[in-house]
Backbone as ProteinMPNN parsed JSONL, in Angstrom:
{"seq_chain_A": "XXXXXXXXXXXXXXXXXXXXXXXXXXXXXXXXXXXXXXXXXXXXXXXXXXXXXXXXXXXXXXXXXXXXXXXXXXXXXXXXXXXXXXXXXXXXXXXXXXXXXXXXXXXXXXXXXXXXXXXXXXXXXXXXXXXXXXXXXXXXXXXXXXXXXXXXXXXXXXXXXXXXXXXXXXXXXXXXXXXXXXXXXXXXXXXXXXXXXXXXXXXXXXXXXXXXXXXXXXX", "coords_chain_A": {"N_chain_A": [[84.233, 60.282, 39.676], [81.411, 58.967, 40.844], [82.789, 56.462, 41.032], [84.669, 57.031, 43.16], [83.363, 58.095, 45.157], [81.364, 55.616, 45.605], [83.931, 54.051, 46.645], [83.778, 55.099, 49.389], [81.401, 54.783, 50.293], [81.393, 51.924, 50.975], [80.693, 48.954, 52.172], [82.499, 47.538, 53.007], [84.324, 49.469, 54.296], [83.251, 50.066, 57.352], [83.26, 47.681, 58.913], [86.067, 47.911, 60.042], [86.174, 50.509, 60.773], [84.315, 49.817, 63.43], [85.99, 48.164, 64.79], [88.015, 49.691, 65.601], [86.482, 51.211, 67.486], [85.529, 49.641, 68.89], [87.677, 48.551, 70.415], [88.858, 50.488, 71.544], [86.841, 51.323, 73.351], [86.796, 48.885, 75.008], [89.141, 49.073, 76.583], [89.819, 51.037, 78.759], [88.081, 49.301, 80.862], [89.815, 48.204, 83.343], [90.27, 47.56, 85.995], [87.343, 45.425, 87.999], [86.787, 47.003, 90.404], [88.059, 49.541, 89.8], [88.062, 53.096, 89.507], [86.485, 54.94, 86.598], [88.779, 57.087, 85.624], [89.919, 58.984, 83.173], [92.766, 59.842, 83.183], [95.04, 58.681, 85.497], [95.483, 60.372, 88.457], [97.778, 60.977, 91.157], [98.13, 60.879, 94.483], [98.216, 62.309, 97.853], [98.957, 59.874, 100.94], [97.516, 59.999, 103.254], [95.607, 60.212, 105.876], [92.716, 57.667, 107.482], [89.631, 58.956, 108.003], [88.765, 60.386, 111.217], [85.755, 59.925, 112.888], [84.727, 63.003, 115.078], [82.872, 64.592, 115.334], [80.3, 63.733, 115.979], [79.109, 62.471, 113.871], [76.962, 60.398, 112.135], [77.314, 59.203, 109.271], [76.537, 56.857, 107.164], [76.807, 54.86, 108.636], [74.504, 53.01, 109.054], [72.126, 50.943, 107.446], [71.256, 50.768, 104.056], [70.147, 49.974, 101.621], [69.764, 46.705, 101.902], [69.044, 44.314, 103.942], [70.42, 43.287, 105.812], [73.435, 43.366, 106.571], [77.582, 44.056, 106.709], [79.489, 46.244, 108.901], [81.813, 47.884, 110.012], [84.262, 47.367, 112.85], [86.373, 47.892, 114.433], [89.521, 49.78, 114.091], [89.637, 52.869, 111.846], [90.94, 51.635, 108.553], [92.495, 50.946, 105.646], [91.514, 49.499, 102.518], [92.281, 47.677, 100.186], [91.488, 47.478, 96.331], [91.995, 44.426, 95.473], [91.647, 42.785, 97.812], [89.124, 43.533, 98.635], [88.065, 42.754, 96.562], [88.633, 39.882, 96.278], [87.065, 39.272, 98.825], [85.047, 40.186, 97.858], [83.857, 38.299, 95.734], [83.842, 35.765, 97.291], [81.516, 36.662, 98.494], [79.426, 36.539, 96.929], [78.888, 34.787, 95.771], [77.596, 32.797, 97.877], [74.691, 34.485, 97.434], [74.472, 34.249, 95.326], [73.642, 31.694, 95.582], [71.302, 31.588, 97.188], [69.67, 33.251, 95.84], [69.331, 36.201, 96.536], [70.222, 39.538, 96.754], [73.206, 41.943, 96.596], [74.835, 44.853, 97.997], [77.571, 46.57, 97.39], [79.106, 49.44, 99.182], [81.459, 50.72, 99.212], [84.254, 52.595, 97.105], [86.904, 52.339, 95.073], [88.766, 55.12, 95.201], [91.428, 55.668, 95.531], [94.798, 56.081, 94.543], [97.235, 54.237, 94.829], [100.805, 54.68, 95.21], [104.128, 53.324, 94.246], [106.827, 53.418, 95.757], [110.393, 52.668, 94.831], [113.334, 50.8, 96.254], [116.496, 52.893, 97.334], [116.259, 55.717, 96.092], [115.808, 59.136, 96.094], [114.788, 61.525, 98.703], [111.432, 63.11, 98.624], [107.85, 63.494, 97.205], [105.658, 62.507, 95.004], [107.412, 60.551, 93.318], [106.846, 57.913, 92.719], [105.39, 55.023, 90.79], [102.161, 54.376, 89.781], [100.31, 51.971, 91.219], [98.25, 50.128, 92.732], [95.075, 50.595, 93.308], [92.575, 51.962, 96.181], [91.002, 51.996, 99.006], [89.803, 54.138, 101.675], [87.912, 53.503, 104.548], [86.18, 54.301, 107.759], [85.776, 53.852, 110.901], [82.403, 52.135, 112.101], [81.655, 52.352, 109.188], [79.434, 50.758, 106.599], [80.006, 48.357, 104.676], [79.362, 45.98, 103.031], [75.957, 45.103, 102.081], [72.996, 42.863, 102.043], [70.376, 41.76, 100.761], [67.036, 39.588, 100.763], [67.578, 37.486, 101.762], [67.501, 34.307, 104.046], [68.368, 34.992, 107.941], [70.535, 33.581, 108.815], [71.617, 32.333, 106.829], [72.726, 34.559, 105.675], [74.218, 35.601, 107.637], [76.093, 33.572, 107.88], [77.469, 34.279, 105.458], [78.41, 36.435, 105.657], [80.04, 36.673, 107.534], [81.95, 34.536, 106.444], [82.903, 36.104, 103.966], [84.306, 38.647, 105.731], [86.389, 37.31, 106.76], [88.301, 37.441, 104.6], [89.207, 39.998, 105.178], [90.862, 42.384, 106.381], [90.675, 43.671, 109.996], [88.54, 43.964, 112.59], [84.517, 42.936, 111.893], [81.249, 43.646, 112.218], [77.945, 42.418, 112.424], [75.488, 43.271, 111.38], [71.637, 44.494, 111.201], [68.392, 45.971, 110.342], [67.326, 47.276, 113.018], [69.835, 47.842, 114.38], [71.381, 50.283, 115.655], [72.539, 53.577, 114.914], [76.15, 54.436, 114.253], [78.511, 56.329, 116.019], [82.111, 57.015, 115.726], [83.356, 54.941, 118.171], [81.354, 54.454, 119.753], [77.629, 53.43, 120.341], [74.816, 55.075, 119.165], [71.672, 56.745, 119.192], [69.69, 57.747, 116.739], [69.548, 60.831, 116.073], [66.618, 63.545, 116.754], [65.099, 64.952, 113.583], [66.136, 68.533, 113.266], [64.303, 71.727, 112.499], [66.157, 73.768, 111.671], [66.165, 76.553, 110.691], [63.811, 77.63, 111.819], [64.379, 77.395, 114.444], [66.451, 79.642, 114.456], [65.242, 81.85, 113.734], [63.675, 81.923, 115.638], [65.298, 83.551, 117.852], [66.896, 85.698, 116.767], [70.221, 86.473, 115.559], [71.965, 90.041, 114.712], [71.956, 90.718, 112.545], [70.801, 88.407, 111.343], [68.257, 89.144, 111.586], [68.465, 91.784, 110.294], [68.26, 90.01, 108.083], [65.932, 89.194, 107.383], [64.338, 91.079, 107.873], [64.906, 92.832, 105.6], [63.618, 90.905, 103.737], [61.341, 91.553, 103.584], [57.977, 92.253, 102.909], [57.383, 95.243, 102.732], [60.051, 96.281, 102.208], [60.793, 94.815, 99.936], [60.074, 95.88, 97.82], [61.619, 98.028, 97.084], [64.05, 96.467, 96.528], [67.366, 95.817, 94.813], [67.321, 98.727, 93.686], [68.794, 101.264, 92.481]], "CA_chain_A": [[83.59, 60.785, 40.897], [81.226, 57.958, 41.072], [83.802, 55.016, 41.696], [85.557, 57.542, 44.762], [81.806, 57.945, 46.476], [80.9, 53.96, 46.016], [84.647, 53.387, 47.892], [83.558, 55.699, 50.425], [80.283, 54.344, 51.166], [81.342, 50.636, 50.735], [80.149, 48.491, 53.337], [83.873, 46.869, 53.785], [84.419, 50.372, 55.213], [82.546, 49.718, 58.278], [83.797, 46.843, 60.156], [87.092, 48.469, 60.335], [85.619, 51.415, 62.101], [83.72, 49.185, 64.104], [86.99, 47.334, 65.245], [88.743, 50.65, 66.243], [85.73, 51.827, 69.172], [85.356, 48.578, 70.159], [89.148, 48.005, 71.014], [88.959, 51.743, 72.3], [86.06, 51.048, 74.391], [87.145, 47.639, 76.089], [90.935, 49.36, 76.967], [89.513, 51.517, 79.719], [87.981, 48.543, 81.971], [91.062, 47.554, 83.259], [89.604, 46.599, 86.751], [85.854, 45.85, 88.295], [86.719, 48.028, 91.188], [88.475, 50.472, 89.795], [87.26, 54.383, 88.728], [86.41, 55.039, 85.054], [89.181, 58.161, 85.26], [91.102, 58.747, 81.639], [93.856, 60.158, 84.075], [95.414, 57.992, 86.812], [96.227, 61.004, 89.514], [98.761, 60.396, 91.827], [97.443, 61.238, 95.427], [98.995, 61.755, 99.078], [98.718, 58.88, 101.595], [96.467, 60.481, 103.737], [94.936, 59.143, 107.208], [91.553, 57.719, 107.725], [88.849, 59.8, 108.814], [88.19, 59.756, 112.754], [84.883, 61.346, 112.683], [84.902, 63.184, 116.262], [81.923, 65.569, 115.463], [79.188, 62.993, 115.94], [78.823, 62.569, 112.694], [76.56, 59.158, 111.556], [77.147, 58.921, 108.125], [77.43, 55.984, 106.528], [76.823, 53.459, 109.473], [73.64, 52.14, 108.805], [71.641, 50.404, 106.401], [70.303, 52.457, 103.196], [69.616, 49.516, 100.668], [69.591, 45.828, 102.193], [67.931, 43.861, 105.091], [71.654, 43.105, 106.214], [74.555, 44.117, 106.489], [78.442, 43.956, 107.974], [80.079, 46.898, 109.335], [83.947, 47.885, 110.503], [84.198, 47.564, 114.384], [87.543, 48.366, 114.852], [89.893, 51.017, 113.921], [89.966, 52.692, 110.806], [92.218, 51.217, 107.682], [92.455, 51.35, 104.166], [91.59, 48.424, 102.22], [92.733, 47.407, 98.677], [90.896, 46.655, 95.402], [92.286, 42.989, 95.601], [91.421, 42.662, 99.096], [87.863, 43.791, 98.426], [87.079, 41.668, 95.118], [88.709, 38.774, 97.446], [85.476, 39.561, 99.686], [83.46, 39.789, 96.64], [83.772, 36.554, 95.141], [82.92, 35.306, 98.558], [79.919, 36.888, 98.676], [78.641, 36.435, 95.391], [79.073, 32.418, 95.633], [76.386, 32.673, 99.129], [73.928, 35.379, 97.056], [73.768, 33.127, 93.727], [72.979, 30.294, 95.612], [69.926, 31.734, 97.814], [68.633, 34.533, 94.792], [69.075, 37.509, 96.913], [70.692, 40.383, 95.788], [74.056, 42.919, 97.434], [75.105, 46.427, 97.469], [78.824, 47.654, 97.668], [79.455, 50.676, 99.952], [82.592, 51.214, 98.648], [84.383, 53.717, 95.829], [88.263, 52.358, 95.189], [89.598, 55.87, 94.309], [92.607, 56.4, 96.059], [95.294, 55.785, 93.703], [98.529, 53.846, 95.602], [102.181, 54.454, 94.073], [105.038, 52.434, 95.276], [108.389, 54.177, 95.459], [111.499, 52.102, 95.103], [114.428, 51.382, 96.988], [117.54, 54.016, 96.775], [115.495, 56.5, 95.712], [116.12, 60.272, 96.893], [113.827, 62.18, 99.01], [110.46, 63.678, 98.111], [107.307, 63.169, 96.569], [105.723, 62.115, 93.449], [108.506, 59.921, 92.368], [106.814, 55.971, 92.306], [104.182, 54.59, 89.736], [100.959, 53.56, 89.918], [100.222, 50.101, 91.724], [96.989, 49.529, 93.025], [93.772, 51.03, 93.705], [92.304, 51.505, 97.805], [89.722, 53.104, 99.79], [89.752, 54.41, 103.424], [86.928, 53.17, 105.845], [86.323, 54.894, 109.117], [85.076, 53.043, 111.89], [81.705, 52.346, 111.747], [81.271, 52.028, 107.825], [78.644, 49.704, 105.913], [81.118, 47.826, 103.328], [78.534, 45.411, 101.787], [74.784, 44.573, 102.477], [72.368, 41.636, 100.976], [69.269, 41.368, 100.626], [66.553, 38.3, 99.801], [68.695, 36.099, 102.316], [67.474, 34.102, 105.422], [69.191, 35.489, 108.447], [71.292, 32.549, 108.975], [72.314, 32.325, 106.025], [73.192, 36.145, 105.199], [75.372, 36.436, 108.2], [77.017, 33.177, 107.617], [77.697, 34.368, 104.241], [78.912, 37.79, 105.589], [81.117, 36.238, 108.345], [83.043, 34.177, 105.503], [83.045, 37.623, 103.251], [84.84, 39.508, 106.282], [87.997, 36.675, 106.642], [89.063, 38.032, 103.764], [89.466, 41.189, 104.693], [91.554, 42.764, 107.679], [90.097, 44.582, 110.848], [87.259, 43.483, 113.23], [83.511, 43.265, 111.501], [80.104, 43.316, 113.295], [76.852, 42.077, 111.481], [73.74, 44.401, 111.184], [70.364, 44.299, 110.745], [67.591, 47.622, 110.446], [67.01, 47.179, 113.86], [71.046, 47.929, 114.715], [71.815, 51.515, 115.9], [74.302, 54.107, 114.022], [77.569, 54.294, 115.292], [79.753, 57.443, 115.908], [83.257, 56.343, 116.284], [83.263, 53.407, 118.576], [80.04, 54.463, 120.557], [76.419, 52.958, 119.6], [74.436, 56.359, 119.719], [70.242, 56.728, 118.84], [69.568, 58.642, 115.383], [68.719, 62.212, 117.018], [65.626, 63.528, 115.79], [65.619, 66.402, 112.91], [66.032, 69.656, 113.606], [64.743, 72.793, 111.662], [67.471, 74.833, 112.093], [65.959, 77.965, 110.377], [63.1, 77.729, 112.601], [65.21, 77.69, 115.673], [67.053, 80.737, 114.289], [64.035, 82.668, 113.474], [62.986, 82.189, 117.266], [66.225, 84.168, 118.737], [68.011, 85.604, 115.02], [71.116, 87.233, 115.354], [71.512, 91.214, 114.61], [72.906, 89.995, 111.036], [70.137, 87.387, 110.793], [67.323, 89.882, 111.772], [68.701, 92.031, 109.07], [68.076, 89.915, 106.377], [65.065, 88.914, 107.337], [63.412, 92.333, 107.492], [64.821, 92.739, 104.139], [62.753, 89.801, 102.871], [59.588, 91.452, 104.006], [57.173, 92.901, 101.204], [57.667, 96.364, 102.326], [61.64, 96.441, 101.8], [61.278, 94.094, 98.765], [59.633, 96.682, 96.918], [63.099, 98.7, 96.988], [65.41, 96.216, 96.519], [68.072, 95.814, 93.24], [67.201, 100.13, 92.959], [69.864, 102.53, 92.982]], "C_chain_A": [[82.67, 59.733, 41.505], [81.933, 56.902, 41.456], [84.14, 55.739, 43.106], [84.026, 57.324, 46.052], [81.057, 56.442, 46.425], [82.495, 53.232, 47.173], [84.396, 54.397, 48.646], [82.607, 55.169, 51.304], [80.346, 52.94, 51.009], [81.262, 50.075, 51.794], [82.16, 47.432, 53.995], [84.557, 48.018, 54.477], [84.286, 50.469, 56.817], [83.112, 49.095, 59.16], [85.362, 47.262, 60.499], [86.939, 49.682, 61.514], [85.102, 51.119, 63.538], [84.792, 48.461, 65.243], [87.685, 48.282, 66.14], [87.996, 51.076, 67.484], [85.77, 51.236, 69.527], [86.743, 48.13, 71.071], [89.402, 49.542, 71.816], [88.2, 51.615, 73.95], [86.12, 50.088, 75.762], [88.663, 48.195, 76.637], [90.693, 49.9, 78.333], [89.184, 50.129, 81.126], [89.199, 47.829, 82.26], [90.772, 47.078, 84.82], [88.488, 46.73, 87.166], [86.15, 46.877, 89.141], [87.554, 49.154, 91.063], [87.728, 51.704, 88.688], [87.462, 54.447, 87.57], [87.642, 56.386, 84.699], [90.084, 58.0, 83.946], [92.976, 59.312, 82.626], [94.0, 59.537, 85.237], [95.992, 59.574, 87.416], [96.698, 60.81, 90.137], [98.185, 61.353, 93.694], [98.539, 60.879, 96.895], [98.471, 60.492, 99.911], [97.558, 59.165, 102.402], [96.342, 59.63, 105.106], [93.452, 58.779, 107.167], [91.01, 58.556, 108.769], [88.707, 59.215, 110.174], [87.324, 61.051, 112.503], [84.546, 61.654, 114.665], [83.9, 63.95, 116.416], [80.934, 65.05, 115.609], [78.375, 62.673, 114.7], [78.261, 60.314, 112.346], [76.445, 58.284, 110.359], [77.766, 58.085, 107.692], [77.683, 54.484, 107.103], [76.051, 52.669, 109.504], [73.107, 51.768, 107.25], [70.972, 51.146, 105.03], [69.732, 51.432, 101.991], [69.148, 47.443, 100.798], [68.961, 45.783, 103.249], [69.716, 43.673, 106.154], [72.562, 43.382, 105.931], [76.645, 43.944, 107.311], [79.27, 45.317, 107.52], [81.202, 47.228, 110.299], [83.41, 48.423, 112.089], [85.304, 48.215, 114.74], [88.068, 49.592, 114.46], [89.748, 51.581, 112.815], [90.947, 52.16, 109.953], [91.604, 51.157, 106.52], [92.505, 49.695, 103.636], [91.947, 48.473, 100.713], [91.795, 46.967, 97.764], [91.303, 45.091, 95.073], [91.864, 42.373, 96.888], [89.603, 42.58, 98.993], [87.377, 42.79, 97.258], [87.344, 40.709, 95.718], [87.531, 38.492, 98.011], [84.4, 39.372, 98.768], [82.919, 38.867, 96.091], [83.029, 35.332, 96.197], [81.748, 35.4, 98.766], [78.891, 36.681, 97.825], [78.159, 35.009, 95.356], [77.403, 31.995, 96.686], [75.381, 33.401, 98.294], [73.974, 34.515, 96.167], [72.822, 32.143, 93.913], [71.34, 30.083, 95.869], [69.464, 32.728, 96.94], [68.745, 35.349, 95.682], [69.98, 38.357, 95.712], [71.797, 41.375, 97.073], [74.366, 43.662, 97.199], [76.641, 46.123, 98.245], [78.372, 48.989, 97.778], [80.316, 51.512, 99.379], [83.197, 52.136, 97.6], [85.917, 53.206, 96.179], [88.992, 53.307, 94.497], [90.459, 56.278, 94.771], [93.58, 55.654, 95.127], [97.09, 55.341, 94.666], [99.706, 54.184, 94.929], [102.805, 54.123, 94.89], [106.148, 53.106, 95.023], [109.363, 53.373, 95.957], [112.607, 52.242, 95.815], [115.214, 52.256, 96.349], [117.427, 54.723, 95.935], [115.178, 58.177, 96.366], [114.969, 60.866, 97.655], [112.788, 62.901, 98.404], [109.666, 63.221, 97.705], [106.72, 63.126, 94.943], [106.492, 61.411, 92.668], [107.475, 58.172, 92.054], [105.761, 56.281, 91.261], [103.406, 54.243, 90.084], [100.774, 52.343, 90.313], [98.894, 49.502, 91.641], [96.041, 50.776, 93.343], [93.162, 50.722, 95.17], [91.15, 52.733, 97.99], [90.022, 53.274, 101.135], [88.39, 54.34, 104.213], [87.296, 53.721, 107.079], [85.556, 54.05, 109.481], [83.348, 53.21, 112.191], [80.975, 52.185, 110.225], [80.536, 50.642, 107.635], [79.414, 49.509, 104.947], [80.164, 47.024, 102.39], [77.134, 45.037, 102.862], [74.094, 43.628, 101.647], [70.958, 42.148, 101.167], [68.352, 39.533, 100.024], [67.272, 37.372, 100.435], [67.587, 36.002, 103.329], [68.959, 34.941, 106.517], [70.455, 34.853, 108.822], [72.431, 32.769, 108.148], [72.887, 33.677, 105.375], [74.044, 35.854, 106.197], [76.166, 35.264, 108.219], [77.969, 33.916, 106.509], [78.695, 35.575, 104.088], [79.91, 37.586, 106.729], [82.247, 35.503, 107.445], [83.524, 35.492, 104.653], [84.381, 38.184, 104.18], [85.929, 38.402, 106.679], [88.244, 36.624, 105.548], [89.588, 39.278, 103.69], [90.103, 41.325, 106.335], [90.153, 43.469, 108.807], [88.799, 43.455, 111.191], [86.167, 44.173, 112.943], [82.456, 42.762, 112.364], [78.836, 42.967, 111.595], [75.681, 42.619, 112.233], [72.914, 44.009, 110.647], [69.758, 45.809, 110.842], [67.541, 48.417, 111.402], [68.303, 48.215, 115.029], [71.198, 49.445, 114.539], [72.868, 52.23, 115.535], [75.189, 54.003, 115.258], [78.372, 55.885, 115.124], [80.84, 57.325, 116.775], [82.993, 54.913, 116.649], [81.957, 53.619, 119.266], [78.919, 54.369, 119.523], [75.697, 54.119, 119.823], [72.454, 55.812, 118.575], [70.776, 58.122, 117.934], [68.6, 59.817, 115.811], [67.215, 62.503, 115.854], [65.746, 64.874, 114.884], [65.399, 67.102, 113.301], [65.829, 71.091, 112.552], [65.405, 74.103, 112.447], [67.138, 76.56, 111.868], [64.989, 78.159, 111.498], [63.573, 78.092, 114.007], [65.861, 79.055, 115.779], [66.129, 81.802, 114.241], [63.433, 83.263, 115.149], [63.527, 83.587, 118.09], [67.147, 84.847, 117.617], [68.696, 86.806, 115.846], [70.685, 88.875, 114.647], [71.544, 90.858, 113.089], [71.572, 89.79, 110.231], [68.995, 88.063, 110.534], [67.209, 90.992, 110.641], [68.02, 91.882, 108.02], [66.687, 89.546, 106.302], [63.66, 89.91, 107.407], [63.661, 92.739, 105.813], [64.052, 91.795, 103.093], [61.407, 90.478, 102.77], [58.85, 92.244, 102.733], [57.326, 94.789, 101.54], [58.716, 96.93, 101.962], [61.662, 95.706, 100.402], [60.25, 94.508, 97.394], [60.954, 97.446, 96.211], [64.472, 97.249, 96.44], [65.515, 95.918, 94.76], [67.865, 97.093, 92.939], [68.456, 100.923, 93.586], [69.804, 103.846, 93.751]], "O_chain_A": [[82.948, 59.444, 42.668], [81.493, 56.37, 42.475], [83.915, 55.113, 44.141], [83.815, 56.76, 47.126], [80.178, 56.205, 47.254], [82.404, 52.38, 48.057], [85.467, 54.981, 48.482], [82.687, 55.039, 52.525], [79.212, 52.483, 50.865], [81.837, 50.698, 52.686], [82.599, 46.966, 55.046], [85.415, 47.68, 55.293], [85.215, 50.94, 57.474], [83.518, 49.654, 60.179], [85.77, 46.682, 61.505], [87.386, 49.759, 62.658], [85.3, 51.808, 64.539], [84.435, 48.247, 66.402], [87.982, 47.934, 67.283], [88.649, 51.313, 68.501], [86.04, 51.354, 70.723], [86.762, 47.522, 72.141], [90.23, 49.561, 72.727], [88.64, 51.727, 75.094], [85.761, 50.275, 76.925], [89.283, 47.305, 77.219], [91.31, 49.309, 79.219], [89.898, 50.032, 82.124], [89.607, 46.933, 81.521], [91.136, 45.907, 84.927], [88.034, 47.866, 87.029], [85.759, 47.945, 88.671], [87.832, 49.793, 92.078], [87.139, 51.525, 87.622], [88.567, 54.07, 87.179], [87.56, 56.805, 83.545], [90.828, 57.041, 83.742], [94.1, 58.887, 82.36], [93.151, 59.754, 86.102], [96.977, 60.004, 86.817], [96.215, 59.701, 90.367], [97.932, 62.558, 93.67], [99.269, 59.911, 97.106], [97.41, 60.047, 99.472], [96.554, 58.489, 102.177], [96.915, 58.56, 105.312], [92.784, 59.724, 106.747], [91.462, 58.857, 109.874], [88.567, 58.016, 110.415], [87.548, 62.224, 112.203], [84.215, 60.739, 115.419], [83.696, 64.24, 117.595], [80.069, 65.893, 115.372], [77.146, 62.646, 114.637], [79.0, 59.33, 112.36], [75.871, 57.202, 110.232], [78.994, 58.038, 107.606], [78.254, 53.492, 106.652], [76.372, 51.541, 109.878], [73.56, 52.194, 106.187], [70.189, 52.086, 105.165], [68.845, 51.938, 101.304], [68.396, 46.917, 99.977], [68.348, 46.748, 103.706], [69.751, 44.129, 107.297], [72.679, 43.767, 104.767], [76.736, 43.709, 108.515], [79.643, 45.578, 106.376], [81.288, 46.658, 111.387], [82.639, 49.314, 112.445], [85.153, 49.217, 115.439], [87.296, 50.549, 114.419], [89.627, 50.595, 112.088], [92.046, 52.13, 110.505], [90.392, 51.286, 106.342], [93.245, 48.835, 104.115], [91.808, 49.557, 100.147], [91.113, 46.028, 98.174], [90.626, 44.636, 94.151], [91.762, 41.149, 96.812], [88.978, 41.563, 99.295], [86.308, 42.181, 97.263], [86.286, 40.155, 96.017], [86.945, 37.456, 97.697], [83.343, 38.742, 98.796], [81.72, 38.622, 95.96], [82.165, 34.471, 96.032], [80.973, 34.52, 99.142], [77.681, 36.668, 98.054], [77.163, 34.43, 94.923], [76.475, 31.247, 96.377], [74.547, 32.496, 98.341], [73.086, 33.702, 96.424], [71.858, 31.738, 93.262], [70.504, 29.302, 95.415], [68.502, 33.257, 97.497], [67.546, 35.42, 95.955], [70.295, 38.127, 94.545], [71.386, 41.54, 98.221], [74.44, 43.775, 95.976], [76.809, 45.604, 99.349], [77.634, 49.619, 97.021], [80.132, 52.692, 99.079], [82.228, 52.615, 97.011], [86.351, 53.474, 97.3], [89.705, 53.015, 93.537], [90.589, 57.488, 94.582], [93.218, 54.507, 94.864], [97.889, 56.211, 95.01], [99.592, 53.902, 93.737], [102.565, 54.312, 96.083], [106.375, 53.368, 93.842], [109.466, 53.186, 97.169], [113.046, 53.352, 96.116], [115.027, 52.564, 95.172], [118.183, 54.701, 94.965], [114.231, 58.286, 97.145], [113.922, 60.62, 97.058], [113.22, 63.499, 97.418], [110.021, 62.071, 97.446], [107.264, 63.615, 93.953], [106.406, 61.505, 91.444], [107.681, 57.504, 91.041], [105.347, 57.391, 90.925], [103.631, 53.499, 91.039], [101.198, 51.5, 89.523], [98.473, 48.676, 90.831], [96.513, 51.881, 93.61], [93.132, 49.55, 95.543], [90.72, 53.748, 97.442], [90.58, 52.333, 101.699], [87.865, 55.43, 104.439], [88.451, 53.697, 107.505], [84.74, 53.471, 108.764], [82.952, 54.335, 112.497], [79.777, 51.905, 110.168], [80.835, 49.621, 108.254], [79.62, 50.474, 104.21], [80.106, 47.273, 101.186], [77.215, 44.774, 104.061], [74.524, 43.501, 100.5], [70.733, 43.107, 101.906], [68.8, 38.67, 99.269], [67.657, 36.4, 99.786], [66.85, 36.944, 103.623], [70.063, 35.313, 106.119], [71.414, 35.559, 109.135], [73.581, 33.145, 108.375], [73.605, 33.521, 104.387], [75.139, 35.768, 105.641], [77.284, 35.592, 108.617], [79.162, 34.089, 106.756], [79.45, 35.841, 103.153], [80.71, 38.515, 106.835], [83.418, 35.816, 107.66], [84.702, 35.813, 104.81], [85.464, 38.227, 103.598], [86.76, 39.145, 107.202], [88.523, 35.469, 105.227], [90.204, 39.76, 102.739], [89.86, 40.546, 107.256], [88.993, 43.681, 108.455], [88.29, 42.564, 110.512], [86.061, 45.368, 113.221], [82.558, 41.772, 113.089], [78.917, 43.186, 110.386], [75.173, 42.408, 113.334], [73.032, 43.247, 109.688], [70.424, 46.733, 111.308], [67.613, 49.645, 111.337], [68.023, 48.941, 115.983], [71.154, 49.908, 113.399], [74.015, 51.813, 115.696], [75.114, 53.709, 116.451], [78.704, 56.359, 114.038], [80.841, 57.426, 118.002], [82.601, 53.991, 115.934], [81.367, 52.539, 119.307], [78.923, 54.841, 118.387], [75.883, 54.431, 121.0], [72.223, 54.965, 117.713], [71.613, 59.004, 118.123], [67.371, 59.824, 115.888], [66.885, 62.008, 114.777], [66.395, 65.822, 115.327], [64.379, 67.005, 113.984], [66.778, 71.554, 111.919], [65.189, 74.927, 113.335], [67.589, 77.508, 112.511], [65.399, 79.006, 112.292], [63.113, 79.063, 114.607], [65.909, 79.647, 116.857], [66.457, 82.788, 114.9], [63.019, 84.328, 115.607], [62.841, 84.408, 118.697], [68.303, 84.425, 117.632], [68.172, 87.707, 116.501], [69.572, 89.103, 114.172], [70.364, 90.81, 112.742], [71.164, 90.347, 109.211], [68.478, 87.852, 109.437], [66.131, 91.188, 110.079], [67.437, 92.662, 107.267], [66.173, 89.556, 105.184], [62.482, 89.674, 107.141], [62.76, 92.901, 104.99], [63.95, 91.979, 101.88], [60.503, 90.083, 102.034], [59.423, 92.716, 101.752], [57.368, 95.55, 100.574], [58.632, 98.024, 101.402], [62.608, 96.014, 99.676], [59.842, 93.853, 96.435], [61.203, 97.418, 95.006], [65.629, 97.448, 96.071], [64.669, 95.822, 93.871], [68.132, 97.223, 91.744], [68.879, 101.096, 94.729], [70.827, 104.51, 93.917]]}, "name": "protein", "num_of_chains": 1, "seq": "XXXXXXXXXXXXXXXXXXXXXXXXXXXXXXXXXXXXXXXXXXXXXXXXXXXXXXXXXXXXXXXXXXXXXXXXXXXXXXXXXXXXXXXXXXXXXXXXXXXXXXXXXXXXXXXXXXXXXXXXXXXXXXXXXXXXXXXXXXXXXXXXXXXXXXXXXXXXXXXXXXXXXXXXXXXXXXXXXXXXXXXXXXXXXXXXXXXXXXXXXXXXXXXXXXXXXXXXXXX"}
């Protein structure tokens, strides 16, 4: 019984175990820009968003001093396309010590379907990894740069990548769609409702009051 519980707890035990998570662990990164999922899903093609509701999200600045953002139409760019860009940018940011944020998330999952191949979907394999940008989008920002040198840095960045890019600063106004629009000011919405409330709204709001919310939850 002694000899079985010294090979149990023997230290040549160990690095064997040790060998198996770590070769578990490193299998998953299989690229920088791609999602940590244990399941590749297979996904329709889809169109890029045209946001038509005045919707600003996503056009300005939220973590750098600079920035370049998609002028043109929407399109879908590739995880090779994008680390292309990255390498670029990284080379200008090393040199001057700033620091850059990716916008981006490459989780659309591409499959390629071969020739003479019958109708329908779900038939190809897995290829590449992409994202969809709508017009308007912040793709990468810097920080810690001169201005010079940031938007050189972000003009080489964007000939690597398709579609016409503009270069931003704090100063630079959201965008909805292709129009430059001013960042309305907030609105409380309940407050507004409260002013003029619906029969509905009026409702619930007498029900809130302390003499109804003595009664309520009783049968």
């Amino acid at each position: 019984m002694f000899s079985s519980l010294t090979r149990i707890f023997s230290p040549l035990s160990q690095p064997f175990a040790f060998a198996r998570v770590a070769q578990s662990s490193a299998k998953r990164f299989g690229h920088e820009l791609a999602p940590r999922y244990k399941q590749v899903r297979k996904k329709q093609k889809g169109r890029v968003t045209v946001r038509t509701g005045g919707s600003i999200k996503g056009t300005t600045l939220e973590f750098g001093t600079y920035g370049m953002r998609l002028k043109s139409e929407g399109l879908r760019l590739t995880a090779a396309q994008l680390q292309a860009a990255d390498n670029v940018l990284i080379r200008f940011v090393r040199k001057a010590q700033g620091t850059y944020w990716k916008r981006l998330c490459t989780n659309i999952a591409v499959c390629i379907k071969g020739n003479a191949t019958r109708m329908g979907k779900g038939k190809g394999p897995f290829d590449h990894w992409a994202a969809r940008v709508p017009t308007g989008k912040v793709v990468f920002e810097v920080d810690g740069m001169h201005r010079h040198a940031a938007k050189d840095a972000l003009r080489r960045t964007c000939e690597k990548l398709p579609g016409i890019w503009e270069f931003i600063d704090k100063d630079t106004p959201a965008k909805s769609g292709f129009s430059r629009v001013e960042e309305p000011e907030s609105v409380n919405y309940l407050e507004k409702a409260k002013e003029n409330p619906s029969r509905k709204f009026a409702n619930f709001l007498k029900s809130r009051s302390e003499e109804f919310s003595k009664f309520n939850g009783r049968k």
